[in-house]
C-alpha positions in Angstrom: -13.5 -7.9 -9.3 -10.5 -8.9 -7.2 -8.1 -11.3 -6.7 -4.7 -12.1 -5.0 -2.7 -15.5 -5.8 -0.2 -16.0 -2.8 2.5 -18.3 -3.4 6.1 -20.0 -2.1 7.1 -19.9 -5.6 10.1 -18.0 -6.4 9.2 -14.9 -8.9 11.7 -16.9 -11.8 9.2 -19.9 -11.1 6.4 -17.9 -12.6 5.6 -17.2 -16.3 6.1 -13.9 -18.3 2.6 -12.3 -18.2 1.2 -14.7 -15.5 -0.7 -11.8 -14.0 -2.0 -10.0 -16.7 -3.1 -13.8 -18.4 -4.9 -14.6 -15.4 -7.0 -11.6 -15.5 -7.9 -12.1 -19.0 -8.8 -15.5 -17.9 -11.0 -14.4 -14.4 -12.8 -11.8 -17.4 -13.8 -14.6 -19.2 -14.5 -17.1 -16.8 -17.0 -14.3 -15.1 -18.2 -12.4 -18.3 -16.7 -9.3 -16.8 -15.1 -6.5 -18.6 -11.2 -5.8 -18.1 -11.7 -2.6 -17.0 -13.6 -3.5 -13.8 -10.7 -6.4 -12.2 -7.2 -5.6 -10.3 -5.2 -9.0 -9.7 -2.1 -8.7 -7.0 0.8 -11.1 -7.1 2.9 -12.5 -4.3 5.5 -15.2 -4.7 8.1 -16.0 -2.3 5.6 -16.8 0.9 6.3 -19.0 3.1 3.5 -21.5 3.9 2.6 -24.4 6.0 0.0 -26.0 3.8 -1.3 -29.0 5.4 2.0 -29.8 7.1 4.2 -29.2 4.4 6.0 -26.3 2.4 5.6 -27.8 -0.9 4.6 -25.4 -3.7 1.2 -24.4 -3.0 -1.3 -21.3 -3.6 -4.0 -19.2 -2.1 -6.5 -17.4 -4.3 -8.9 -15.0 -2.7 -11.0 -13.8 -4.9 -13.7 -11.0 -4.8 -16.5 -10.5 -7.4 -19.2 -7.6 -7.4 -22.7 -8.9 -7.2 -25.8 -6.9 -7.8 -27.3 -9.8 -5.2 -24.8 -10.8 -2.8 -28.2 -11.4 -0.7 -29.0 -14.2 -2.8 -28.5 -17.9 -1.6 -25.1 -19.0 -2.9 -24.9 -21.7 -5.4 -22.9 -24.4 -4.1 -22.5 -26.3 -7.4 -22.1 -22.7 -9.1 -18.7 -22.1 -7.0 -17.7 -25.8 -7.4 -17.9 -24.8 -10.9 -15.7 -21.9 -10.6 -13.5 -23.3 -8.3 -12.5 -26.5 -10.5 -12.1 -24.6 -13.7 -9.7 -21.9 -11.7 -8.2 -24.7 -10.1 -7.2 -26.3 -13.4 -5.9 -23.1 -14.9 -3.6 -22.7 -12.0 -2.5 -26.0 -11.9 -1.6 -25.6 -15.7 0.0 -22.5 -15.5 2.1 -22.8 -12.3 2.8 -26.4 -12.1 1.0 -26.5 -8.9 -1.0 -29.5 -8.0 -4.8 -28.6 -7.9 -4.6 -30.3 -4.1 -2.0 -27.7 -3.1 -4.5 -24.8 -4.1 -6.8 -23.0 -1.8 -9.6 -20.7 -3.5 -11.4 -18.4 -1.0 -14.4 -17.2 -3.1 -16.6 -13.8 -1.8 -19.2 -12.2 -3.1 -19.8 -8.3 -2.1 -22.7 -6.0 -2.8 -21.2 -3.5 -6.2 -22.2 -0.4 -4.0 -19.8 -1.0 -1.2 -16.7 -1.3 -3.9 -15.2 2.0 -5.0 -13.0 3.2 -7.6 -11.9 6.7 -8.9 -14.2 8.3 -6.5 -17.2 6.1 -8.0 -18.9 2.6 -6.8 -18.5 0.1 -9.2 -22.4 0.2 -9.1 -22.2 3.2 -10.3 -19.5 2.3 -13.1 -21.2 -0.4 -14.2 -23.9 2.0 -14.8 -21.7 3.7 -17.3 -20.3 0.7 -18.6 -23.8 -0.8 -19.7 -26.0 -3.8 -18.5 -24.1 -5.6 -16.0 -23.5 -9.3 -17.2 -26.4 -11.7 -15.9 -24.2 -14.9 -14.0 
């Protein structure tokens, strides 16, 4: 798993451990191990977010899916969306209406790293975490 958070926050605007707290969270939201997510962090953007450069975020996240063939649940993502919303807005100050979330899902055998798929990682790991 994946994410970036994009923001026009100023670095000293952002908590000590923001990153590394938001990954624990994104583990336990998805019932996903930390071994298997890298987040990214970019403050200082600038941004035209619905006609204004008030403080405001973009999240793309990207989970491995043993089915990313399979019919996406909207209420599922809604889900997700709302509780990630809700963490950001806490942690960053940033109303949930200023946040944009763009969710994917991608097949575990098309995602490397260290030379392995993270099929094939999971594999090691152990069962892979039903959703």
């Amino acid at each position: 798993m994946s994410y970036t958070i994009d923001t026009n926050l100023a670095a000293s605007q952002l908590p000590d451990g923001f990153l590394s707290g938001t990954s624990d969270f994104l583990c336990t939201l998805f019932n996903r191990p930390k071994k298997v997510i890298m987040g990214q962090l970019r403050s200082g953007q600038e941004f035209d977010f619905s006609g204004s450069s008030d403080p405001c975020i973009v999240m793309k996240l990207t989970r491995g899916s043993l089915r990313p063939d399979m019919p996406i649940d909207e209420e599922v993502i809604e889900q997700y969306v709302a509780t990630i919303s809700e963490y950001l807005q806490n942690a960053l100050g940033v109303h949930k209406s200023r946040i944009m979330i763009f969710y994917y899902e991608h097949d575990m055998a098309l995602i490397g790293n260290n030379g392995k798929t993270l099929k094939r990682i999971w594999s090691e790991i152990g069962k892979f975490p039903s959703d």
